[in-house]
N, C-alpha and C positions, 0 to 999 in steps of 0.2 A: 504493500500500500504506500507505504515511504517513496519505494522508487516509483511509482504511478504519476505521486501527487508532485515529484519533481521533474519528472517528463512533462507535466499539465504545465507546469509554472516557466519551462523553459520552450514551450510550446505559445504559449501566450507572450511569451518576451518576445522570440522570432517573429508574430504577427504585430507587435508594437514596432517593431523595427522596421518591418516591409511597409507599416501603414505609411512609414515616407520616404518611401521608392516608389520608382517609375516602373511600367511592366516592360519588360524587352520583348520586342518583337520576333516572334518566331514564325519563320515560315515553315511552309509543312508540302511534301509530295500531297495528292489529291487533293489540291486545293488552290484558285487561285484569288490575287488578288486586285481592287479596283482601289484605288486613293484620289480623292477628291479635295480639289482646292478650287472653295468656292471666291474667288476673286469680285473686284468692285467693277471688273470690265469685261471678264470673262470667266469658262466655267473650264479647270485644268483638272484632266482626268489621267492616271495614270496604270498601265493596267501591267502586272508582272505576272508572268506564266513561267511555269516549272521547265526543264527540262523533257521530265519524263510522257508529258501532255504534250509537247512540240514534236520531238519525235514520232511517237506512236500516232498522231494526226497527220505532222508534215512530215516527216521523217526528217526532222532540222534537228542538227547537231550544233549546239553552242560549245565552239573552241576558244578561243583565246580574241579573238573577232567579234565586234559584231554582226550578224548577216548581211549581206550587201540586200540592194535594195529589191533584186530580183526573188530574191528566196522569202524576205519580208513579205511581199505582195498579197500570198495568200492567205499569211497570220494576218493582217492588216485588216484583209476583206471578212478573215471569217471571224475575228471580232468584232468588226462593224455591222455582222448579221447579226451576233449573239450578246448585241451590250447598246441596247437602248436606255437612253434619257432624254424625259421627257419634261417641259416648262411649261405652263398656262395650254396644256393640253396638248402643245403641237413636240415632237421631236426633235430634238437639238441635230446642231449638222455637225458630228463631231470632227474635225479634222485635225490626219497626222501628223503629227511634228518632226518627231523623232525616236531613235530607240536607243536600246542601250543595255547592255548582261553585270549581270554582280554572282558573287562565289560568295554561298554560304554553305556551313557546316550541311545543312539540309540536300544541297544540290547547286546545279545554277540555274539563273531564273532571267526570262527576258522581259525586260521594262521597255512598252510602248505609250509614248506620252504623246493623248490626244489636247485639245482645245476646241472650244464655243463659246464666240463671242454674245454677250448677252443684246437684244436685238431692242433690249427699252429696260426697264427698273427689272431689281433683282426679283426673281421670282420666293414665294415663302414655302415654295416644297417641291420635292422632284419626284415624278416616278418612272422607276428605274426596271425594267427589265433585263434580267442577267442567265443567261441559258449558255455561256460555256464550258464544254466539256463534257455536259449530260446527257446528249447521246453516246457516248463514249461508257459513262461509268453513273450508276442512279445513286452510287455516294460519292459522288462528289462535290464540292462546297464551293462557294464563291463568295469572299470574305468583302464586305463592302465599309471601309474606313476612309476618317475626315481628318485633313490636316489642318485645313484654314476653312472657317465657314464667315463670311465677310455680312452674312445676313442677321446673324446670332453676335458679331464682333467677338469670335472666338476662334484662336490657336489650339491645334490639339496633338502637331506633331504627331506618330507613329503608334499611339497610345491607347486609343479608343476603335472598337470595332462599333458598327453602327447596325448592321445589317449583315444579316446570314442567310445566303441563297441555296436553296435544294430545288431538285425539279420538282418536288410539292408545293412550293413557295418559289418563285421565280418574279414573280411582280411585286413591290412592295415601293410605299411611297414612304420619304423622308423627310419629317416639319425641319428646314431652315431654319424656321423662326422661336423653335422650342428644344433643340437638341441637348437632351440631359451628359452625352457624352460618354453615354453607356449602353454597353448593349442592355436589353431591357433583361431583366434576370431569370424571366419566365423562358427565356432562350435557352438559359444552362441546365434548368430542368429537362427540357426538350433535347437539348443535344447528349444528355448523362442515358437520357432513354434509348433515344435515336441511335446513339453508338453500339448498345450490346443487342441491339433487339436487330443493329446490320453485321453485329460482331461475330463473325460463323465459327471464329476461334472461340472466343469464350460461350457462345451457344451450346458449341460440341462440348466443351470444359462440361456444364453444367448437365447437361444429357448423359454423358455419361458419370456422375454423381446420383443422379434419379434414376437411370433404369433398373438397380438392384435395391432401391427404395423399397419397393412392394412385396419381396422376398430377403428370407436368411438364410446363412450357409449352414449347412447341416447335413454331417455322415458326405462328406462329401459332394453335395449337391444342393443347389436351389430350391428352396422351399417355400410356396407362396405364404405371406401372412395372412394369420384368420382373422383378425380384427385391425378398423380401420385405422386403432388411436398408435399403432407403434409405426406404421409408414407414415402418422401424420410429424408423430413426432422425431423421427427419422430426417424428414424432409426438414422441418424445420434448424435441426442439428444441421442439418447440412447448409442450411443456406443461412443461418447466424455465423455459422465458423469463417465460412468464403465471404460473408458481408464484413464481418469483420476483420479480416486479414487485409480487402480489400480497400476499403476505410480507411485503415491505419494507413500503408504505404501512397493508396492518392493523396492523403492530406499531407506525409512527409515528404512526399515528391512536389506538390502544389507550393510548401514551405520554403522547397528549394536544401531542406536539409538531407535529402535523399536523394543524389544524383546518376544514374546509370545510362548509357547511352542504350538508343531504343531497339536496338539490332539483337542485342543479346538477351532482351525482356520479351524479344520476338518469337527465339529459338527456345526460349527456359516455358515460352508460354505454348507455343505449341508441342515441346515434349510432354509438358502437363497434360496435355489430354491422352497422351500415349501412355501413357504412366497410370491414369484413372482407368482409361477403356482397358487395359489389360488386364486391370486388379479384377473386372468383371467375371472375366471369363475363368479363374480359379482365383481365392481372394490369396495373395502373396504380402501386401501392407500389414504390418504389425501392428502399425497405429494411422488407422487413415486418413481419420481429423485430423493429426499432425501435421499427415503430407497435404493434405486441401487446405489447413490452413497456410501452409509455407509456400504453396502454389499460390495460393488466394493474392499472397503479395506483389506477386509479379504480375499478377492479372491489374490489378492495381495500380501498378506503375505504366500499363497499357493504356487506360483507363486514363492518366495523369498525362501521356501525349498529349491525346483528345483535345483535354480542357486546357493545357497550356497553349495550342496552337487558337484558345478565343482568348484575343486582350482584353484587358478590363484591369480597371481601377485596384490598385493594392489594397488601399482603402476597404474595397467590397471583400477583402480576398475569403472572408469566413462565408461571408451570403454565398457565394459562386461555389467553393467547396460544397458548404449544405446541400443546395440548389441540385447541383450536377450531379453529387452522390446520390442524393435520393430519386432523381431521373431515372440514373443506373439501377437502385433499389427497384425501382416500379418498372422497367423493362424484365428485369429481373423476375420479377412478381409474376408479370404476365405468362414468361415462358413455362416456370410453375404451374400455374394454374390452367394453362392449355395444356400440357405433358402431363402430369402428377394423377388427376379425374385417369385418364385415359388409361393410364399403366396399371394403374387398380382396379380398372374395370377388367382387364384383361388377364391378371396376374395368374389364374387359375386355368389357361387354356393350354391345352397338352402343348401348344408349340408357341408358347409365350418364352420359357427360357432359349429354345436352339435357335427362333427366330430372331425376338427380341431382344433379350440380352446380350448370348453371346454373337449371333449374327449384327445388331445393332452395334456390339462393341466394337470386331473387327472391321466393320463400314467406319467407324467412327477413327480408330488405329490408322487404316488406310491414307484418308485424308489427311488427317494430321502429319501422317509420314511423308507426304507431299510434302506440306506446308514448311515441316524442318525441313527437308533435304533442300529445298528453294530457299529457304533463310538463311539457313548457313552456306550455300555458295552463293549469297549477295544477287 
């Protein structure tokens, strides 16, 4: 309890110290972004695309060069299909200016910086259509932040994410004239969900934790429960143990006191489900909560990607933690409660364990042994 309540007090020190800090900008693969500087004569948009999204589209390889103007041409056009903004109802005519590559730890990213001259008084809000990438890939995100908003008389630098584009959300208008400077926080609820409910790594994680839920081992085999309350309570052991391993390491990772680069939280996260789905098929863990919870961490620091690639105010940094966690909790929930009903209903049919379980396991094994063997050769 001693050491708890000193991890609590140096945990609340760290969030006093961050409350005055700035958030650093990270950029992230599947995702790009648009920065806007609303000017007193014009409207400057700047839009940086990934690497990995230029290739795979144009097959354009950013070297040491910027692209000349011929190989440009077609990012140019198919961002001018995919990145409307719009003022007093009519569409602005954005035109290019220039371009330009920057090297971050993430990748390289190409920066094209358009311009619209405003055609009479500043407009009090924009709506923004932003559809790049999303025929390509249905998670992928379009980060929409303000540097200068000249209608608000506010600097915001590299700080404030404004707006979050999915192709369920692709049209959204932005008040000029009332911008709090934050993403709204019911965002980070949505995107804590959004993540594990697109998360097929930690989906399979959790699936294969539930499928021997509704059965114990005994004499060497599978044996369905007879009563509802020890799969409930079962279930519940399982998903307090991975909430809270999970918890812990997003909020240390969030704090910035837990640092791991995301490649090897990649491979540790998809042995975890190789590791659970086998225990199915003869149980070999001595102590399984242990290993789910030890697992649970890294799934965690997965999880803490996520929410570090949305900026926001350090200030907010407890709301955004809570927020985004409990998203996560209530994706979480969902999957539960659509799998958990069904595996019980079924638990007593002669080919519940060779289908389900242990077939369900190795389908489950398989992939996953994908996903590492792809992670660890990069």
């Amino acid at each position: 309890m001693t050491g708890l309540c000193k991890q609590v007090r140096k945990t609340c020190g760290t969030i006093l110290l961050l409350a005055f800090a700035h958030a650093a900008f990270a950029h992230s693969t599947g995702e790009n972004y648009v920065f806007l500087n609303i000017d007193e004569d014009a409207l400057h948009v700047r839009v940086e695309l990934h690497q990995n999204e230029l290739d795979s589209k144009f097959g354009l390889q950013l070297q040491d060069e910027v692209p000349d103007a011929a190989a440009l041409q077609p990012v140019v056009a198919y961002v001018g299909e995919h990145l409307e903004i719009s003022a007093f109802d009519q569409p602005l005519q954005l035109d290019f200016r220039d371009a330009g590559r920057m090297t971050l730890p993430q990748g390289e990213f190409l920066h094209l910086h358009f311009a619209a001259e405003w055609a009479g008084a500043l407009p009090e809000s924009l709506i923004i259509r932003q559809t790049l990438f999303f025929e390509q890939d249905p998670r992928h995100r379009g980060l929409l932040l303000i540097e200068r908003n000249a209608v608000a008389g506010r600097d915001f630098g590299e700080e404030y994410t404004a707006l979050i584009f999915r192709p369920d959300n692709a049209v959204q208008e932005l008040d000029l004239v009332d911008v709090p400077g934050l993403l709204q926080l019911r965002e980070f609820l949505w995107q804590g969900a959004w993540h594990i409910l697109i998360g097929y790594d930690h989906i399979l994680f959790l699936l294969s934790l539930l499928l021997t839920s509704v059965v114990f081992w005994q004499a060497g085999r599978w044996v369905p429960e007879e009563s509802f309350r020890n799969p409930l309570l079962k279930v519940a052991g399982i998903v307090t143990v991975f909430t809270v391993a999970h918890s812990i390491s997003l909020s240390l990772a969030a704090l910035d006191i837990v640092k791991l680069p995301s490649r090897p939280v990649e491979i540790v996260i998809a042995l975890s489900i190789i590791v659970m789905a086998m225990d199915n098929l003869r149980p070999y863990l001595p102590k399984r909560w242990v290993v789910i919870f030890l697992f649970g961490l890294f799934h965690g620091l997965g999880f803490a990607t996520v929410m570090g690639h949305l900026t926001f105010r350090m200030v907010d940094l407890v709301k955004v933690m809570v927020l985004f966690n409990l998203g996560v909790e209530l994706g979480q929930l969902a999957i539960v409660l659509a799998v958990f009903p069904l595996l019980y209903l079924l638990r007593k049919k002669s080919w519940f364990v060779p289908v389900v379980i242990q077939g369900g396991s190795v389908a489950i094994s398989v992939v996953a042994a994908y996903w590492l063997v792809e992670r660890v050769i990069g």
